[in-house]
Residue, then its C-alpha position, 0 to 999 in steps of 0.5 A: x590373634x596369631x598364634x605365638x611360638x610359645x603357645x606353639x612350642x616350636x618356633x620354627x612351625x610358627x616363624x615360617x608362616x607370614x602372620x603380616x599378610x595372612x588371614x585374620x579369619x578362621x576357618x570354623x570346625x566345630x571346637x577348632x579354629x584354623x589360621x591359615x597363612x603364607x609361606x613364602x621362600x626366596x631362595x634368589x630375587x626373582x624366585x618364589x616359592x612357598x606354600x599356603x599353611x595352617x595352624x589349629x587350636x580349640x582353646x587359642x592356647x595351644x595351636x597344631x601344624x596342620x602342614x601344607x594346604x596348597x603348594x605355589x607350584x600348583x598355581x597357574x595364570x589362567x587370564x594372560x598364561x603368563x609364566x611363574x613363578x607366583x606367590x599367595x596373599x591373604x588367603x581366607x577360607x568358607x564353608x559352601x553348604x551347597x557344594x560340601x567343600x571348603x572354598x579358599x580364595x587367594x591374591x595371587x601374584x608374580x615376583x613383580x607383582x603386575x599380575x593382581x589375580x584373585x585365586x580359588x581352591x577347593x578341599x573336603x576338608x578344612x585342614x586340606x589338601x586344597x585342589x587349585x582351581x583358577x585364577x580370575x580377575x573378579x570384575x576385569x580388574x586386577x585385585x590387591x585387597x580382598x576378604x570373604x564375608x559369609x551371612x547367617x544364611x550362608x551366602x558368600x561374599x568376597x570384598x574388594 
């Protein structure tokens, strides 16, 4: 479950991220749980700009702002190089025990949403800052709905 502000104790921290499109997985750290989310800010119609969040909690009592993970303004088109602004859906994040990092991956759009671009970002850590990396349609396609799924024996799978 989402965190609720009065779990919080700061509604303004809890209202700001979107829990309607947000990830429904945590990340997992040993004793914490982080919820990850979207921030998006429309200052005008055509315009976005936001943030990828997160929460925390070890007991799903008592959550902590962990701040920005990554920023849309370091979101870029790198299949057709179309121009931004771009905005984030449904990021999920895994550990890859190969590379030592946390992998986030994203849907990444425009205002017009035209663009259905899966996105990859990366951190050492769970609480970020997460580095972007790229944008790709994973099989030629644009995607809307996507989840990671990670196997016992760590083998990653993103789900379309």
């Amino acid at each position: 479950l989402p965190p609720s502000p009065e779990a919080h104790g700061d509604d303004t921290v809890m209202n700001s991220i979107d829990s309607s499109t947000s990830s429904n997985t945590f990340g997992k750290r040993p004793h914490k749980h982080i919820w990850y989310g979207e921030h998006d800010h429309r200052s005008h119609p055509t315009l976005i700009s936001g943030a990828i969040m997160a929460c925390s909690t070890q007991d799903f009592v008592t959550w902590k702002h962990e701040g920005v993970m990554l920023n849309y303004i370091n979101l870029t088109d790198m299949v057709d190089g179309s121009d931004g602004p771009f905005h984030v859906e449904k990021p999920s994040v895994l550990f890859n025990s190969l590379s030592k990092k946390y992998v986030m991956w994203m849907l990444v759009d425009n205002v017009k949403r035209s663009l259905g671009m899966a996105g990859v970002a990366t951190s050492d850590y769970p609480n970020g800052p997460f580095e972007f990396v790229r944008t790709l349609y994973p099989d030629g396609n644009q995607t809307r709905d996507q989840t990671l799924f990670q196997d016992n024996d760590g083998t990653a799978y993103l789900i379309r």
